[in-house]
N, C-alpha and C positions, 0 to 999 in steps of 0.2 A: 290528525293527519299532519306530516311534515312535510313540507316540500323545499328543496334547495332553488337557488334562482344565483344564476353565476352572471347575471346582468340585468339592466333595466327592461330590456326587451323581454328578458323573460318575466319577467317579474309582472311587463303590461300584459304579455300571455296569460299570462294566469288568472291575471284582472279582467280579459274578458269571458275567460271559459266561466268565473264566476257568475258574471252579466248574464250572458247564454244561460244559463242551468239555473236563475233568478226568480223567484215568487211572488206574487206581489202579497204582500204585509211582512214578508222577512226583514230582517233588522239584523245589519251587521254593524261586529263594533271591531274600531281597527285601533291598533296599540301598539306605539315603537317611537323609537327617540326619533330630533329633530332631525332628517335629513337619510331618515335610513330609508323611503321608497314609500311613504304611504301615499301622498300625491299621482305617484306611478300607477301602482295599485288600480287608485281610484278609477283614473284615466282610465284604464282596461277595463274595468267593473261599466264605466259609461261606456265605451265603445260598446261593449256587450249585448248594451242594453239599448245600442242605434240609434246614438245621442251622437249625433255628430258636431255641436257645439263646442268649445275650448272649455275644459273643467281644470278649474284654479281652487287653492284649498280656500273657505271662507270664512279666515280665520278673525275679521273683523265683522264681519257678519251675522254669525253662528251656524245660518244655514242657509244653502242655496237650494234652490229646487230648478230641475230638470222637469220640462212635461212632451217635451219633442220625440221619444224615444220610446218603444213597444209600452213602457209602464213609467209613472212617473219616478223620478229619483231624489231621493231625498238627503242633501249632502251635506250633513253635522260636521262643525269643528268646535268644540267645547275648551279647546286650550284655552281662552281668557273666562270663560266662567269662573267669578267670583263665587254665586250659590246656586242653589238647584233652584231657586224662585225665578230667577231668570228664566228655566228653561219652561217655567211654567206659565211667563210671561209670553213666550213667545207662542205658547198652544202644542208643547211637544205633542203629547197624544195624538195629536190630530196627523202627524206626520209618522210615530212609531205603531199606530192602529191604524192607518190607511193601507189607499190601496196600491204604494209603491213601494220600491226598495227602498230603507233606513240605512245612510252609513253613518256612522260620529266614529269620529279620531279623536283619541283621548277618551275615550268611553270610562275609561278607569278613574274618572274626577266625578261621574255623575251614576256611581255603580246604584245606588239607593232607588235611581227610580229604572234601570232600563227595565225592560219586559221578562216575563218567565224565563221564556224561551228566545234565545238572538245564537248566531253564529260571532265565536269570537276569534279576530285574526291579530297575530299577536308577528311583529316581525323586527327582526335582529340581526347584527351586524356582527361579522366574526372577519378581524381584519387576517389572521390568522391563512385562512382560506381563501383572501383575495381584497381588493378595494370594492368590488361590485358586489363580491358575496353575501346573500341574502338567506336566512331563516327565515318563513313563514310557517306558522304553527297553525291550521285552522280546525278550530273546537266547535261542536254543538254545545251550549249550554241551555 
């Protein structure tokens, strides 16, 4: 599925129909260059999920968890992952076989372990079409 988003507000629309329509043990993995809306995204994916807390990306971190909101949420940022030993340090499983939502940004550094099955949102920027112009691409894999 392709969806266009001709602004940030749409783009957090989107992020909560995602939250809304959410499983708990799904694992999504989001993918796009620095500044292109994954933050946004998120932010909707939380509201969705009635997380009314401030969701920042946790890029020094690697993962924040949400537990305020209908399931808990589990928010990956893997951009400074040196190796996958790290992520095994921190007990990924325990977070991508629970029982909340998985996201990781940058999913595409730690492809070797995600799960069978995750939804992948891939999203891109076509200044062509505008400064806010957004591609999101969203796959079952």
């Amino acid at each position: 599925m392709v969806i266009e988003s001709y602004s940030p507000q749409e783009t957090l629309e989107l992020g909560r129909q995602l939250g809304r329509n959410a499983k708990p043990g799904e694992v999504y993995t989001l993918i796009g260059d620095l500044g292109v809306g994954k933050t946004v995204l998120t932010q909707g994916i939380a509201e969705g999920l009635e997380i009314t807390e401030p969701i920042c990306s946790p890029t020094f971190t690697i993962v924040q968890v949400y537990e305020e909101g209908r399931m808990p949420f589990y928010h990956f940022d893997v951009y400074r992952i040196g190796d996958v030993e790290e992520m095994e340090e921190i007990g990924y499983e325990d977070y991508f076989y629970g029982d909340g939502l998985t996201m990781i940004e940058w999913a595409n550094l730690i492809e070797e372990i995600l799960p069978e099955h995750y939804r992948r949102i891939t999203i891109e920027k076509d200044l062509e079409k505008g400064f806010d112009y957004r591609k999101i691409t969203i796959q079952e894999v």
